[in-house]
Backbone as CSV, one residue per row, in Angstrom:
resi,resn,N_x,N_y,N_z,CA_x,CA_y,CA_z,C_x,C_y,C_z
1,UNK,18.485,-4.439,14.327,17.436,-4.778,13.374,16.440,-3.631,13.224
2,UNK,16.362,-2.883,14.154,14.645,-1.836,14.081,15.606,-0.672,13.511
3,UNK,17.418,-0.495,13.165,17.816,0.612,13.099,17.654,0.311,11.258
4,UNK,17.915,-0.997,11.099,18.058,-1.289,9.553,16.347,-1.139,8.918
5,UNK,15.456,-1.415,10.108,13.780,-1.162,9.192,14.047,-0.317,8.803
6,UNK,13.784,1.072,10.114,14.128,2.050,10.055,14.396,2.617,8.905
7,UNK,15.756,2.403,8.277,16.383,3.088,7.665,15.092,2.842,6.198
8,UNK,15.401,1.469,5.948,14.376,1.426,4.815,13.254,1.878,4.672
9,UNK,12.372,2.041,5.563,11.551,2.579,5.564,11.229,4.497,5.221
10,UNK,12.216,4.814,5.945,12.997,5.977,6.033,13.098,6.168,4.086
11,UNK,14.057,5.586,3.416,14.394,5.793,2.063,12.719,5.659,0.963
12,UNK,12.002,4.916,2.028,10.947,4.168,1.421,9.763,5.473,1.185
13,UNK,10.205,6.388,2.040,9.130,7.610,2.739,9.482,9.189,1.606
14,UNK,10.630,8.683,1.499,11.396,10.083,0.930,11.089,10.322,-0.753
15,UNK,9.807,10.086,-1.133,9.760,10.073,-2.366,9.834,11.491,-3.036
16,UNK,9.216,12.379,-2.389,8.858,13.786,-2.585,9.822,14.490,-1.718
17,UNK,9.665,15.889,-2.691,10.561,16.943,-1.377,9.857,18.263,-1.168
18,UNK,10.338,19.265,-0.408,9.987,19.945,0.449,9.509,20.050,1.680
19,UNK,9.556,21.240,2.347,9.566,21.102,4.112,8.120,20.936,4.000
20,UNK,6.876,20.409,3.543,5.523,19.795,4.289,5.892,18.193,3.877
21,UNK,6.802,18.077,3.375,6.635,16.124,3.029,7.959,16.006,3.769
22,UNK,8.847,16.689,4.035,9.504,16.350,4.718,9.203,15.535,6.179
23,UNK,8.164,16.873,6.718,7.711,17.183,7.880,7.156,15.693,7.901
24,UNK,6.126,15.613,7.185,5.226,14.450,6.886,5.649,13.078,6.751
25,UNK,7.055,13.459,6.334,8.040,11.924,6.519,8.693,11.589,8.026
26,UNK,8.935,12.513,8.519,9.877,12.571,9.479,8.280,11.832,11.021
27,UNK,6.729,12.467,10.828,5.846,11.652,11.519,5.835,10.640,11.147
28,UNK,5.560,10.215,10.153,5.424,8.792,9.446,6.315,7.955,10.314
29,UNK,7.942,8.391,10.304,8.987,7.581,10.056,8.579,7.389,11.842
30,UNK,8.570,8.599,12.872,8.007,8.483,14.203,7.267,7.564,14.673
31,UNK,6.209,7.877,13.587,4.982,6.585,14.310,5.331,5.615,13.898
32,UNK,6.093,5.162,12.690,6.351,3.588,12.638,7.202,3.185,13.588
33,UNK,8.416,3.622,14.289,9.284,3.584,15.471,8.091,3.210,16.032
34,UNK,7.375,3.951,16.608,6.486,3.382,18.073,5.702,1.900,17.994
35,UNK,5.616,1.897,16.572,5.053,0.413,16.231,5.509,-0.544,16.471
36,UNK,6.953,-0.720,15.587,8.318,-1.135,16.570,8.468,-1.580,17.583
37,UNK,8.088,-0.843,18.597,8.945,-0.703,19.859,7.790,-1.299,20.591
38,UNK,6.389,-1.437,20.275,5.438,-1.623,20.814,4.924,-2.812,20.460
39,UNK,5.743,-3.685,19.665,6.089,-4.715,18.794,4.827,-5.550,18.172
40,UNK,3.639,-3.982,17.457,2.968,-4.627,16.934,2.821,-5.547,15.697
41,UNK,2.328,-6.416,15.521,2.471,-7.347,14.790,1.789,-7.309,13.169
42,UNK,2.413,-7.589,12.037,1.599,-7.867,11.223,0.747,-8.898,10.427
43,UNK,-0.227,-8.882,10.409,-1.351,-10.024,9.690,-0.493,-11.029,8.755
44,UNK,-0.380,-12.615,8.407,-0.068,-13.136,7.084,-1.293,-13.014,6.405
45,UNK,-0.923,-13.212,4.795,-1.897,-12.647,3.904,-3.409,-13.692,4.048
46,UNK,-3.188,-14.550,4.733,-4.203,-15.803,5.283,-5.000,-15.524,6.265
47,UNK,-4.074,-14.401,7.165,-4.927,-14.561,8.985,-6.468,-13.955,8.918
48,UNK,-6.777,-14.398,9.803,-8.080,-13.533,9.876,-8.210,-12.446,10.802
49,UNK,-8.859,-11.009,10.574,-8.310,-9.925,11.566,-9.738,-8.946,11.832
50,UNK,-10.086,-9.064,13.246,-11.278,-8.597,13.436,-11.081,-7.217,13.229
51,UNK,-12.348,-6.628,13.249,-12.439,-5.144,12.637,-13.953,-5.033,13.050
52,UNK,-14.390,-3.422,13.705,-15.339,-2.953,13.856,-15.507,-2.355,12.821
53,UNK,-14.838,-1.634,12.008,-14.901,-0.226,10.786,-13.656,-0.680,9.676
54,UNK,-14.125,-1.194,8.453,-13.331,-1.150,7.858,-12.067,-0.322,7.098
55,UNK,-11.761,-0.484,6.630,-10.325,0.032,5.827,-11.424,1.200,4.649
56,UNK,-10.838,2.141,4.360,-10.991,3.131,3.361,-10.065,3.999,2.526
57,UNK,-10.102,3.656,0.846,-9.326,4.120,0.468,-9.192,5.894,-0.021
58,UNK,-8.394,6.443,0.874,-8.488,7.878,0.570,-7.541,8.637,-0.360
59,UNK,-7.013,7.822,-1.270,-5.987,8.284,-2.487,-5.642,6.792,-3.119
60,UNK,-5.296,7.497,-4.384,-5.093,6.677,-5.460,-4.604,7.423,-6.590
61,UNK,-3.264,6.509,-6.953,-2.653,7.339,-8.409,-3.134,6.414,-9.473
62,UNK,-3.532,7.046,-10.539,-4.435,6.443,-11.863,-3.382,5.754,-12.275
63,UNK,-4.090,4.601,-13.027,-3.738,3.760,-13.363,-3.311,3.479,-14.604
64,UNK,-2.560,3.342,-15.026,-2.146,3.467,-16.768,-1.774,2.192,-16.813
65,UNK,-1.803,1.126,-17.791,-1.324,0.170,-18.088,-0.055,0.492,-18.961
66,UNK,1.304,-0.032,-18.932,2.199,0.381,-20.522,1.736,0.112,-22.171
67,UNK,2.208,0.757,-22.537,1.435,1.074,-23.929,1.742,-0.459,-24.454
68,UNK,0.757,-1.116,-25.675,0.987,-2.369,-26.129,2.087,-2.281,-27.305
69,UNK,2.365,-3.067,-28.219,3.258,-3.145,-29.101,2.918,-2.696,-30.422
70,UNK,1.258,-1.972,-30.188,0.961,-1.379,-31.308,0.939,0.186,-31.274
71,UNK,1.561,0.292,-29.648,1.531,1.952,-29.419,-0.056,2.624,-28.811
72,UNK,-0.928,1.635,-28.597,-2.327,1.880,-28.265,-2.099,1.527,-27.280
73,UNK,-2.911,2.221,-25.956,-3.189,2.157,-24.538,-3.608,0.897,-24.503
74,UNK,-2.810,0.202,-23.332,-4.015,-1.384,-23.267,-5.032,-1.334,-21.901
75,UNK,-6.239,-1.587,-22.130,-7.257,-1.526,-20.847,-6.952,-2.799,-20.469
76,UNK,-7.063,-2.835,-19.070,-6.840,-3.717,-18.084,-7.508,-3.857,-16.319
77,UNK,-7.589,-4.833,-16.280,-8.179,-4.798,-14.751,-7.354,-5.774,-14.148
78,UNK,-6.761,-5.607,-13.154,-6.208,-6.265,-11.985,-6.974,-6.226,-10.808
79,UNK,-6.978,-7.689,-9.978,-7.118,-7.660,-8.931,-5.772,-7.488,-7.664
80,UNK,-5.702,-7.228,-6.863,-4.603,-6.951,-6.115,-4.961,-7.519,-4.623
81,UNK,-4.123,-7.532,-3.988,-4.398,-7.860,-2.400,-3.297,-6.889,-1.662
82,UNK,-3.510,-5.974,-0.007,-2.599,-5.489,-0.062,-2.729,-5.047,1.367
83,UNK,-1.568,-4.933,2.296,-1.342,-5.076,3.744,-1.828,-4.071,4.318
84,UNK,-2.599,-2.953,4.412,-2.950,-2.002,5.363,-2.272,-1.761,6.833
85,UNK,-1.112,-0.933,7.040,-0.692,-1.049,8.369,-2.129,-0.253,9.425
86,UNK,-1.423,0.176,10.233,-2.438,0.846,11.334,-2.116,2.517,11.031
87,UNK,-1.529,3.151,10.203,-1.259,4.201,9.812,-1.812,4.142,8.242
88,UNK,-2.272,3.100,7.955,-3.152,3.693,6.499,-2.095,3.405,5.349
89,UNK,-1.106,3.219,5.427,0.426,3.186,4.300,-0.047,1.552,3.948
90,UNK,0.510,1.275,2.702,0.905,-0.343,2.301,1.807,-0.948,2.242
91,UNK,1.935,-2.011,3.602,2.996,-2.799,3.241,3.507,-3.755,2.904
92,UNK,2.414,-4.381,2.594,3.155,-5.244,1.185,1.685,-5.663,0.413
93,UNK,2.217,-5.956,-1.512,1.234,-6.261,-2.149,1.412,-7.022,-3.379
94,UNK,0.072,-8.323,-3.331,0.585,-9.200,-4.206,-0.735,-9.136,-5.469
95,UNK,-0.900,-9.809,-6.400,-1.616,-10.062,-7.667,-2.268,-11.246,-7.044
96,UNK,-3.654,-10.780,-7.209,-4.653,-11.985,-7.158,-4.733,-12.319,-8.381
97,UNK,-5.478,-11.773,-9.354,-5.715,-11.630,-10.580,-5.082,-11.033,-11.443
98,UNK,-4.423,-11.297,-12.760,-4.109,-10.071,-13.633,-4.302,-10.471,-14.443
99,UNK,-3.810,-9.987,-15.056,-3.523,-10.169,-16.972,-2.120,-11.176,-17.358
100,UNK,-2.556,-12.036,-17.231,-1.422,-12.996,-17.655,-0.722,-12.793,-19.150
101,UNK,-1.328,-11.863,-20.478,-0.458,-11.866,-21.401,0.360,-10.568,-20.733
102,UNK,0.096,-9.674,-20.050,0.793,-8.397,-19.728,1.491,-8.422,-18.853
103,UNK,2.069,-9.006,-18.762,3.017,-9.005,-16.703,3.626,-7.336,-16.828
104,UNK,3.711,-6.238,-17.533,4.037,-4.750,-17.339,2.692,-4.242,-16.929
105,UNK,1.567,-4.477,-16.872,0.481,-3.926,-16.629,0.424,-4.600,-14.842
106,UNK,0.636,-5.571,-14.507,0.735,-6.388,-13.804,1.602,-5.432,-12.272
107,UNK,3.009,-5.167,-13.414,3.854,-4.374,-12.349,3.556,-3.015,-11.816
108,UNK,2.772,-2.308,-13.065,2.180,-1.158,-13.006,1.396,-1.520,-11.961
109,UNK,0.298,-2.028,-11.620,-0.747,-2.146,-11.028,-0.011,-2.130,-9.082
110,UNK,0.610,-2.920,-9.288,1.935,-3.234,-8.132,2.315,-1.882,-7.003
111,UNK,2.158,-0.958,-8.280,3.488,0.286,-7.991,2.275,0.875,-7.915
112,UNK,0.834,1.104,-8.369,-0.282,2.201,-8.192,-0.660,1.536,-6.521
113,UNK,-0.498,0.336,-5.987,-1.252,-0.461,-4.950,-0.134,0.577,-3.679
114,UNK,1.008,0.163,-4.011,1.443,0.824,-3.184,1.697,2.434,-2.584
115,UNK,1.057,2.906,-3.710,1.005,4.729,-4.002,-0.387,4.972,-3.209
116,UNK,-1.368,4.170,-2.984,-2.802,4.139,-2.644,-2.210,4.712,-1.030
117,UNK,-3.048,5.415,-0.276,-2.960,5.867,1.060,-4.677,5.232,1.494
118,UNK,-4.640,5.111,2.594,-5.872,4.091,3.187,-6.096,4.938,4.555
119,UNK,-7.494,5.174,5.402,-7.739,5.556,6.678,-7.910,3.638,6.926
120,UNK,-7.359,3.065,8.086,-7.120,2.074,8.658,-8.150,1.727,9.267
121,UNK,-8.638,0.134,9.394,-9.766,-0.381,9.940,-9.300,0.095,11.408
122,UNK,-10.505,-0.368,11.840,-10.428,-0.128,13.262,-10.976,-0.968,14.424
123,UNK,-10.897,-1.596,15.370,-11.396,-2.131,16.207,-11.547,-1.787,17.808
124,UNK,-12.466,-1.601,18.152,-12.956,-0.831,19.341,-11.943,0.896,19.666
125,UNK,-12.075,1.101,18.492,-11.210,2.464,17.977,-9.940,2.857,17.949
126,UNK,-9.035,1.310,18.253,-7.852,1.618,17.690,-8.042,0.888,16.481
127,UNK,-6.767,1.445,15.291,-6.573,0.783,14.491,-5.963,-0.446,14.282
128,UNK,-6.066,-0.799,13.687,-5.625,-2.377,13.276,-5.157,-2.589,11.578
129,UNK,-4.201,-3.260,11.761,-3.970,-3.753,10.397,-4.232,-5.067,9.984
130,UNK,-4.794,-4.710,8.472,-5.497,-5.492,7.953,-5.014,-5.885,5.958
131,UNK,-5.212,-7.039,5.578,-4.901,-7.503,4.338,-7.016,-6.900,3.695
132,UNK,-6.618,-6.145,2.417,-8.011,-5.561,1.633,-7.539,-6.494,-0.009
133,UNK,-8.047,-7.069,-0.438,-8.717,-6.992,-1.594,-9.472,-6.042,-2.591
134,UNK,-8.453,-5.312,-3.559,-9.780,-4.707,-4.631,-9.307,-4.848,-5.950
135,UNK,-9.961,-3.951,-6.942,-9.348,-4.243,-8.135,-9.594,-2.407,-8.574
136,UNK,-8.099,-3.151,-9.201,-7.475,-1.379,-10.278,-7.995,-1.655,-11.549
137,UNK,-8.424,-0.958,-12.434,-8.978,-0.866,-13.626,-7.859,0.292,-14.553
138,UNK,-7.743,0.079,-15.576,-6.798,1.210,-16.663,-7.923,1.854,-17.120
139,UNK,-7.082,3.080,-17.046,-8.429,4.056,-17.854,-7.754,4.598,-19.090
């Protein structure tokens, strides 16, 4: 089972190439093994999860909604909810709020949540993972 995360995770990491994202995949893929093995646990989107220092988002890919059916940009705001591991990555993310005539703005929003990189809450200075709430806006 941790060889099959693994792997996905692994395919999940490999978006980019060259030897600094390589490099950068190959820690990633490391420290999630130790997580693994150390069989830390993750939050349901319900639990409640103490924290001295919250979660901070330190990247974000802009947000475009898909164009409407008149060929004009559509503005949009989504709310999102979304798993913060203890390495700052997202692993998993759902729609609080959206745009119910747009479910493509919806998916967009989906795919920017998970592109987001996070410095991880923290509690008595290790990290911890945690479920954040925010909202993406189209520009």
């Amino acid at each position: 089972m941790i060889m099959g995360i693994m792997t996905v995770l692994m395919i999940g990491c490999a978006t980019k190439t060259g030897k600094k994202n390589v490099n950068q995949e190959a820690k990633i893929t490391k420290e999630i093994y130790k997580m693994i093995l150390r069989g830390d646990s993750l939050p349901t989107k319900d639990a409640f999860v103490e924290y001295d220092t919250p979660p901070e988002k330190i990247s974000e890919v802009e947000y475009i909604c898909p164009l409407g059916e008149d060929e004009n940009q559509i503005k949009s705001t989504v709310w999102v909810k979304v798993l913060v591991d203890t390495l700052g990555m997202v692993r998993d993310a759902l729609i609080l709020k959206g745009d119910e005539n747009n479910k493509e703005c919806e998916e967009a929003a989906i795919d920017i949540a998970y592109k987001a990189r996070w410095k991880p809450a923290k509690l008595k200075g290790k990290p911890v993972a945690i479920w954040v709430s925010y909202k993406i806006k189209s520009k």
